[in-house]
Backbone as XML, in Angstrom:
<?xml version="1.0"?>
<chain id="A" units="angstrom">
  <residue number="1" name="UNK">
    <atom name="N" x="-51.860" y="92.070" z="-23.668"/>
    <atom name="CA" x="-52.636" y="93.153" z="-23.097"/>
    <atom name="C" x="-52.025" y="94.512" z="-23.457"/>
  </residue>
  <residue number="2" name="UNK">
    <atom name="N" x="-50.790" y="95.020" z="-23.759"/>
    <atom name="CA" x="-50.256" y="96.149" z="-23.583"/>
    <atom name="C" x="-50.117" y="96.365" z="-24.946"/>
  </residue>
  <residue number="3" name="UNK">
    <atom name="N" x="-50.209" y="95.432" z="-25.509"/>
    <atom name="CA" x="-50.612" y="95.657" z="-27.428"/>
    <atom name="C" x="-51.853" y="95.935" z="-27.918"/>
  </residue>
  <residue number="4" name="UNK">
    <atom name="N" x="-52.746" y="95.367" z="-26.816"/>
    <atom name="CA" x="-54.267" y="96.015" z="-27.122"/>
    <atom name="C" x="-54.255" y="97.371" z="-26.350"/>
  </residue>
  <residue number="5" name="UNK">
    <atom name="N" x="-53.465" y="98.039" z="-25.882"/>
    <atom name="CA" x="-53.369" y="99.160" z="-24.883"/>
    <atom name="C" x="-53.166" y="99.942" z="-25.865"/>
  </residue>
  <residue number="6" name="UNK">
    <atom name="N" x="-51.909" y="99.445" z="-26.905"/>
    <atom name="CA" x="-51.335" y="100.480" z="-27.520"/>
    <atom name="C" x="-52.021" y="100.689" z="-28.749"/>
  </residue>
  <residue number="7" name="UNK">
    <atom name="N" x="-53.108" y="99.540" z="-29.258"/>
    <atom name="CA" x="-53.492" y="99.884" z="-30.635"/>
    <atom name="C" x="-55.064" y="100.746" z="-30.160"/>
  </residue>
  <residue number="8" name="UNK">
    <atom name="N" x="-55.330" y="100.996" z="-28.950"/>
    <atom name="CA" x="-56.253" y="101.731" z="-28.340"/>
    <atom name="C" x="-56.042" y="103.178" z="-28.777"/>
  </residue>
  <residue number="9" name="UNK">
    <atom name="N" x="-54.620" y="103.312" z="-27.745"/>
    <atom name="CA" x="-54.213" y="104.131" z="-27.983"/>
    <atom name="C" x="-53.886" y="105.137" z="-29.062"/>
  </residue>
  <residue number="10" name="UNK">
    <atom name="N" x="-53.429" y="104.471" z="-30.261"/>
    <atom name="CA" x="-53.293" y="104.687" z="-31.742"/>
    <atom name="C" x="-54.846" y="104.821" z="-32.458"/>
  </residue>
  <residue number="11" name="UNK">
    <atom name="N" x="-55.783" y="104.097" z="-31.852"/>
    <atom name="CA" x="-56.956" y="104.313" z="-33.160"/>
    <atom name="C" x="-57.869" y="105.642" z="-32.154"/>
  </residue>
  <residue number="12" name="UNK">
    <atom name="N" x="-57.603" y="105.983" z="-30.808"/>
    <atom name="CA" x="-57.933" y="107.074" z="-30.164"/>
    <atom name="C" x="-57.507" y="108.256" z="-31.185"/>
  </residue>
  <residue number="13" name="UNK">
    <atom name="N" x="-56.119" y="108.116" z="-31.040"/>
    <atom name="CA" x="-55.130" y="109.431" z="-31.778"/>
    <atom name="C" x="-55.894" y="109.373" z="-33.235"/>
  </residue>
  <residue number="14" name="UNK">
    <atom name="N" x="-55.668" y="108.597" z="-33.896"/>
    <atom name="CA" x="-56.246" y="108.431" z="-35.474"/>
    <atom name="C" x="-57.547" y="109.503" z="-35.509"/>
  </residue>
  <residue number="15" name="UNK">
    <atom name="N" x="-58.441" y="108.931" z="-34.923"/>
    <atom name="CA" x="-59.906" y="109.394" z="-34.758"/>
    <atom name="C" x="-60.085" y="110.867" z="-34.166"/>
  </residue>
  <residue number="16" name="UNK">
    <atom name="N" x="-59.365" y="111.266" z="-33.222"/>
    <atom name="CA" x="-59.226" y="112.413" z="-32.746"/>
    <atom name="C" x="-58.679" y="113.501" z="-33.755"/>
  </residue>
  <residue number="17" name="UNK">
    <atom name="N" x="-57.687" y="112.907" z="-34.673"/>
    <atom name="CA" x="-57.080" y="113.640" z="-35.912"/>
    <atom name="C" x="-58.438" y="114.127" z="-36.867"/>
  </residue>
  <residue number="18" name="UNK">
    <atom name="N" x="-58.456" y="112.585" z="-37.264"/>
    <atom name="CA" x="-59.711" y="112.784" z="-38.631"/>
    <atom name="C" x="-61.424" y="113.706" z="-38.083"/>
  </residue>
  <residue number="19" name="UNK">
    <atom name="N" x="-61.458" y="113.096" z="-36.656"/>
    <atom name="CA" x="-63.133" y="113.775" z="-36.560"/>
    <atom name="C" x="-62.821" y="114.815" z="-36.381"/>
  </residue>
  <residue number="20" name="UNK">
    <atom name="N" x="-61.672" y="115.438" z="-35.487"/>
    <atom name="CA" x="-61.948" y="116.955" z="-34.984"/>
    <atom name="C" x="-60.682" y="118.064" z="-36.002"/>
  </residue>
  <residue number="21" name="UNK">
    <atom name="N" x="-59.998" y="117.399" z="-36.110"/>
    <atom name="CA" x="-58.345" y="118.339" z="-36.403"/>
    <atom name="C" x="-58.443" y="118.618" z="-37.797"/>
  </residue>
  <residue number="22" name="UNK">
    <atom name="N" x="-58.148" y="117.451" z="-38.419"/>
    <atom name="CA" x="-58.010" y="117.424" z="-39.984"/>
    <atom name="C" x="-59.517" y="117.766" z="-40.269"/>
  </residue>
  <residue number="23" name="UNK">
    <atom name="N" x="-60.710" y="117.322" z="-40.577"/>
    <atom name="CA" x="-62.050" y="117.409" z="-40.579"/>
    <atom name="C" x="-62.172" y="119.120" z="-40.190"/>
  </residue>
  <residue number="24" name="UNK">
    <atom name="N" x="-62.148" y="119.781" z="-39.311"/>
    <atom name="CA" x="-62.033" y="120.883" z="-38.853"/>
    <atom name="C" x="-61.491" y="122.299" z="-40.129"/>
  </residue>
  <residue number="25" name="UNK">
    <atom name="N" x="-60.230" y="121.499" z="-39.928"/>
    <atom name="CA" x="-58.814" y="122.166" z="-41.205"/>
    <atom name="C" x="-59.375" y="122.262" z="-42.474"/>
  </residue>
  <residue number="26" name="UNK">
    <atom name="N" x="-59.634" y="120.670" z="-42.836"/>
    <atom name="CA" x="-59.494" y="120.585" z="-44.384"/>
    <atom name="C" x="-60.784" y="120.280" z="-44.796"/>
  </residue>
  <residue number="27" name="UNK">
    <atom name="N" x="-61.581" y="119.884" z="-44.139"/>
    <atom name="CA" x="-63.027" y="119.749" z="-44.730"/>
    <atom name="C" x="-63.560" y="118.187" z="-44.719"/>
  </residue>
  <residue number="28" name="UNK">
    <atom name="N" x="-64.017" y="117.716" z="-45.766"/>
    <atom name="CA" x="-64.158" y="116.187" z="-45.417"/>
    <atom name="C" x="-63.065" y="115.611" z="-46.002"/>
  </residue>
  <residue number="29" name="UNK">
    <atom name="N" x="-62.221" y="114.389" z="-45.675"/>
    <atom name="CA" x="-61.276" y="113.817" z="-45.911"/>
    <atom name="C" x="-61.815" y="112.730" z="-46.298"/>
  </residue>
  <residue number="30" name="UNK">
    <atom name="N" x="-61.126" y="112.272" z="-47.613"/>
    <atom name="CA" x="-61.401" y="111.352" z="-48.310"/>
    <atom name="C" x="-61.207" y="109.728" z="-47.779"/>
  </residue>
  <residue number="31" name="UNK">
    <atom name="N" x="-61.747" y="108.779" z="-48.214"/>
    <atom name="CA" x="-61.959" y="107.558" z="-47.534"/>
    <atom name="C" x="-60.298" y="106.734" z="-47.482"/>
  </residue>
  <residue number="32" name="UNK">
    <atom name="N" x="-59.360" y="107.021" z="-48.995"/>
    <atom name="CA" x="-58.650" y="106.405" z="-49.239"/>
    <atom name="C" x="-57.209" y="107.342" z="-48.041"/>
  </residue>
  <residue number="33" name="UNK">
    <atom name="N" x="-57.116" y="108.213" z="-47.284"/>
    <atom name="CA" x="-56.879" y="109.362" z="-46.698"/>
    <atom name="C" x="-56.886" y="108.483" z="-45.462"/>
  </residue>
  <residue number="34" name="UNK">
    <atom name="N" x="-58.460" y="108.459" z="-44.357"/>
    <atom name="CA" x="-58.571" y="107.952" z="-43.797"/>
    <atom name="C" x="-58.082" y="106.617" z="-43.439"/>
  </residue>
  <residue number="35" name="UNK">
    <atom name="N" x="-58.261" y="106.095" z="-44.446"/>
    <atom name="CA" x="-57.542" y="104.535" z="-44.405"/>
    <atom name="C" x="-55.833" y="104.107" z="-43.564"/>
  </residue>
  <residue number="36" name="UNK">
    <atom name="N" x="-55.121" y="105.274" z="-44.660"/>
    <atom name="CA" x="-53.807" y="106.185" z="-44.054"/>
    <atom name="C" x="-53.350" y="105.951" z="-43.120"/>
  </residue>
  <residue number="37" name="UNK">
    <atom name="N" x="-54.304" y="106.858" z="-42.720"/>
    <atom name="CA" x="-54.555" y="107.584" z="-41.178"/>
    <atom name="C" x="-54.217" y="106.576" z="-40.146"/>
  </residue>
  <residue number="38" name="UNK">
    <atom name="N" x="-55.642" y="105.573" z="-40.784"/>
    <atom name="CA" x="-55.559" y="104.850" z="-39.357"/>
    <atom name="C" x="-54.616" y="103.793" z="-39.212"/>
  </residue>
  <residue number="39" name="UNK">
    <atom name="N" x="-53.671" y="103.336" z="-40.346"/>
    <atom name="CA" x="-52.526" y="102.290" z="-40.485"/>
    <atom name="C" x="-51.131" y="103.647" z="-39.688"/>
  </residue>
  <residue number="40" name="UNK">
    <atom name="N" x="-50.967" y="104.543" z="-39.222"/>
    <atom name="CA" x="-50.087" y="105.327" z="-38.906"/>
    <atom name="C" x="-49.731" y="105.320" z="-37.721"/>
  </residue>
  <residue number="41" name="UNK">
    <atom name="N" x="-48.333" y="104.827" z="-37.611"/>
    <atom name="CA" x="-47.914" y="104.512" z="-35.451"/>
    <atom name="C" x="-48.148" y="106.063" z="-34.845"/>
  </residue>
  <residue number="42" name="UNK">
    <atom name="N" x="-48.612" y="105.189" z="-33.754"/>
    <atom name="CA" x="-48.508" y="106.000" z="-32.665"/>
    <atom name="C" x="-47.964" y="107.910" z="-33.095"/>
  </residue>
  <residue number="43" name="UNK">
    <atom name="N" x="-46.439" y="107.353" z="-33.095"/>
    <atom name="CA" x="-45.543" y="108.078" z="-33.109"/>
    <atom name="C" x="-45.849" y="109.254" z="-34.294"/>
  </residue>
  <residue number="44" name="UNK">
    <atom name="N" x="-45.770" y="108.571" z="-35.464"/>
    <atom name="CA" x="-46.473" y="109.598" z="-36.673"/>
    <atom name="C" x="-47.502" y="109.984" z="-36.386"/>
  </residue>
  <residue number="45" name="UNK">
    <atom name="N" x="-48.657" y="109.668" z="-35.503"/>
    <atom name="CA" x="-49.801" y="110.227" z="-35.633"/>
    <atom name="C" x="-49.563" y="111.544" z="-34.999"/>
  </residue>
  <residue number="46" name="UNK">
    <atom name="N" x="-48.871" y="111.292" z="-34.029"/>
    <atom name="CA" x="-48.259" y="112.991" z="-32.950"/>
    <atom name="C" x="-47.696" y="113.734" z="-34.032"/>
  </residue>
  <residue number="47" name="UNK">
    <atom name="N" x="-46.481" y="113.384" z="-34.673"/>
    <atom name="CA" x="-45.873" y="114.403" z="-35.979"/>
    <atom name="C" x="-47.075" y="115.037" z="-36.683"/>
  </residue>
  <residue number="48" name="UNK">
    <atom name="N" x="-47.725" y="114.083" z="-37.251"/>
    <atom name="CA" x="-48.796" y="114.843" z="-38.094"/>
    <atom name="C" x="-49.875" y="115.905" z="-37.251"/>
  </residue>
  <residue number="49" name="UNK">
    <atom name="N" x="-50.087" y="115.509" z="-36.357"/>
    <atom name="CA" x="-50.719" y="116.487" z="-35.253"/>
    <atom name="C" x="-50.232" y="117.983" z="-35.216"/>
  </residue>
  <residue number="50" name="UNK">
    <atom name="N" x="-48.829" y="117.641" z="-35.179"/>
    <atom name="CA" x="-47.987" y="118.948" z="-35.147"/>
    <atom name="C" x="-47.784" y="119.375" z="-36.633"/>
  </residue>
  <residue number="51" name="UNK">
    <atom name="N" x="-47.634" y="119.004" z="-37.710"/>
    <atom name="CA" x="-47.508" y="119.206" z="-38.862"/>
    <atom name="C" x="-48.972" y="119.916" z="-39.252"/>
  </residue>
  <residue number="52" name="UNK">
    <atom name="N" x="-50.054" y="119.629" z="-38.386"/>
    <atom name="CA" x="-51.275" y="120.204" z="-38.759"/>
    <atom name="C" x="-51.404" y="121.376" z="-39.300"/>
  </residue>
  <residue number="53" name="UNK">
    <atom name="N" x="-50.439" y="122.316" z="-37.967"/>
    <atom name="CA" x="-51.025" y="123.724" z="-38.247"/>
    <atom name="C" x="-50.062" y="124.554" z="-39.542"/>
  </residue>
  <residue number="54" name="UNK">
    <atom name="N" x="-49.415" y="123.586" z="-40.251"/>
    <atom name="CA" x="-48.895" y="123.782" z="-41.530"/>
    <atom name="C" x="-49.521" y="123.393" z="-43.062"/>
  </residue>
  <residue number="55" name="UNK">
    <atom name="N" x="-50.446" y="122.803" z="-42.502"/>
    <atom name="CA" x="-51.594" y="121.886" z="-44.068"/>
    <atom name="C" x="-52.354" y="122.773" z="-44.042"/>
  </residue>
  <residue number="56" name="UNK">
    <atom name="N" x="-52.460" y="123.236" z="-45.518"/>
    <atom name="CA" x="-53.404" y="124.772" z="-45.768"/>
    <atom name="C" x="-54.758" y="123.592" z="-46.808"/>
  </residue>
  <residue number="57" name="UNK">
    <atom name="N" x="-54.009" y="122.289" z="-46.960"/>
    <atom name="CA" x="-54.726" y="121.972" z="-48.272"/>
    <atom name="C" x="-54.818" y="120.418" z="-48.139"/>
  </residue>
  <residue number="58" name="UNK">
    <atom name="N" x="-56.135" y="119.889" z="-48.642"/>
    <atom name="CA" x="-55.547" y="118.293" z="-48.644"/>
    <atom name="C" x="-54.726" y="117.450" z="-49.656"/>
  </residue>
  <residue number="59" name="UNK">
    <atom name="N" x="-54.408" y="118.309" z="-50.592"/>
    <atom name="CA" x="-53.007" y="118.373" z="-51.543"/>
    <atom name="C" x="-51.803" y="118.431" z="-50.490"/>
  </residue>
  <residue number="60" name="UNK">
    <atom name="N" x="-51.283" y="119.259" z="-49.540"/>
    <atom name="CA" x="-50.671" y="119.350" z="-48.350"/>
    <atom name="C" x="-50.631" y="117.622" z="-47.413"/>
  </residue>
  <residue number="61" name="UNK">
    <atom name="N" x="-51.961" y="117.942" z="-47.216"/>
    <atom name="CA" x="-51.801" y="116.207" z="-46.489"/>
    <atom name="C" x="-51.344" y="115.203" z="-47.158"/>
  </residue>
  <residue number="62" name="UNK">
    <atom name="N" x="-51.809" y="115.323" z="-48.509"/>
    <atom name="CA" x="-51.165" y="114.172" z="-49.665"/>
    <atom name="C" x="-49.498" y="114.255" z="-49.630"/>
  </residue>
  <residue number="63" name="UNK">
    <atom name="N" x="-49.330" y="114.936" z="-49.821"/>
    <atom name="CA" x="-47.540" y="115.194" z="-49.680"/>
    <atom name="C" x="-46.653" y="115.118" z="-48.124"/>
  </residue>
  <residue number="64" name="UNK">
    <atom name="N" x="-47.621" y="115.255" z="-47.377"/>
    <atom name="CA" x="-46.908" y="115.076" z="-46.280"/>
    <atom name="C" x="-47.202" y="113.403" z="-46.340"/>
  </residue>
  <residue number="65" name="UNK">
    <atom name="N" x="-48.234" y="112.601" z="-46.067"/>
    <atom name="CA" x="-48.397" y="111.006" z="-46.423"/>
    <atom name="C" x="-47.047" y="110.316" z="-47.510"/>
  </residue>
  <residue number="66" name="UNK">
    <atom name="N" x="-46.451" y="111.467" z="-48.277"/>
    <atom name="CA" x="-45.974" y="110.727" z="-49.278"/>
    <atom name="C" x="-44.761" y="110.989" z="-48.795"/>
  </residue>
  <residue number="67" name="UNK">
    <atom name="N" x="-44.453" y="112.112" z="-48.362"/>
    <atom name="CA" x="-43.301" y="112.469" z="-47.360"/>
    <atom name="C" x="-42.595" y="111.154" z="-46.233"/>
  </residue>
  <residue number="68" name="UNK">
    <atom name="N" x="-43.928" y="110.776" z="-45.688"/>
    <atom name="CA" x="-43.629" y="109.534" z="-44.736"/>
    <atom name="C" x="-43.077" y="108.956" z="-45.579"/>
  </residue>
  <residue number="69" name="UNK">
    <atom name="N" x="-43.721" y="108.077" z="-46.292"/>
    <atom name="CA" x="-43.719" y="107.130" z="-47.365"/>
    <atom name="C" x="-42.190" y="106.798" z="-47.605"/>
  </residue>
  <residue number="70" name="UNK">
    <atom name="N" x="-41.788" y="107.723" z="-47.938"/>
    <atom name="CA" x="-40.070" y="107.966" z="-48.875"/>
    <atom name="C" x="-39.051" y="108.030" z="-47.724"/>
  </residue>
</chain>
């Protein structure tokens, strides 16, 4: 139960990013982007939240994704 709580929780955050934040910012975000997105804990999804008001570009988001990555 508290694993279906938490992946609630996580595809809430995801979706809240892509429909309103990023979508908002950067315009439409690409499918392979999204995908990303929604494989990203909890925890990263808050960083990137905050990293938002620093992405001028979705070149920006690409590098921050790749940033995780490494």
């Amino acid at each position: 139960m508290a694993q279906g709580i938490q992946e609630g929780i996580q595809g809430g955050k995801s979706s809240l990013l892509l429909k309103q934040q990023l979508s908002r910012k950067l315009g439409n975000i690409p499918d392979e982007i999204k995908v990303r997105l929604h494989h990203l804990t909890s925890e990263l999804l808050d960083v990137l939240s905050e990293a938002l008001f620093n992405l001028e570009s979705l070149e920006d988001l690409y590098i921050w994704l790749q940033n995780i990555d490494n």
